[in-house]
Phi, psi and omega in degrees: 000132214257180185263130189249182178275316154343310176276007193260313184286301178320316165281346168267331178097011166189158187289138163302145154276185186293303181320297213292345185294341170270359146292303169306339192278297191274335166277012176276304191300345178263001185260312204267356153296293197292356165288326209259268180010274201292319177276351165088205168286044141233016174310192171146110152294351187259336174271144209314292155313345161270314174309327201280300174309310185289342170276330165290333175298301194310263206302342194267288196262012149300312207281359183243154185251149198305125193123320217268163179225308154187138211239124140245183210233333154310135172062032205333138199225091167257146184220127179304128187225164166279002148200165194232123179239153214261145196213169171272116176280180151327256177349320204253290164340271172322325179277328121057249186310321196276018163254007184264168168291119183259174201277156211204160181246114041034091155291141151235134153236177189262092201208000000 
């Protein structure tokens, strides 16, 4: 079962209004591409950790306002771009890793 706008409210602790669901709608699908990307032929939309990851991508970039590249929150710093483009973070990488194909050495020899 794939991540719905349900698992996403539930895990932020509030209802989406109508205007914010198509918002949300595409970045469950642009978040659960760039995840099925990055893990290859070991993707599974079913398992608990991809699920986990994609929803977490979803509320990370619900939570940035459009424009923003990156905010800090000592001295508050925010800094602008002409678009912010969604990405996988370091974290979301690393929960991840054990879906990816890892990486292998192959001899050949001549004979």
């Amino acid at each position: 079962m794939p991540v719905s706008i349900t698992d996403i409210e539930i895990r932020m602790g509030r209802l989406f209004e109508e205007s914010e669901k198509p918002r949300a709608q595409a970045f469950i699908t642009d978040a659960a591409a760039l995840v099925r990307d990055y893990c290859g032929s070991r993707y599974d939309g079913e398992a608990p950790g991809i699920r986990a990851v994609v929803c977490s991508e979803v509320i990370r970039w619900l939570s940035m306002q459009p424009g923003v590249v990156s905010e800090r929150v000592g001295d508050m710093e925010v800094q602008w771009g002409a678009s912010a483009t969604q990405s996988l973070s370091p974290a979301a990488r690393e929960g991840l890793r054990r879906y990816r194909r890892p990486l292998g050495t192959i001899s050949l020899s001549r004979g």
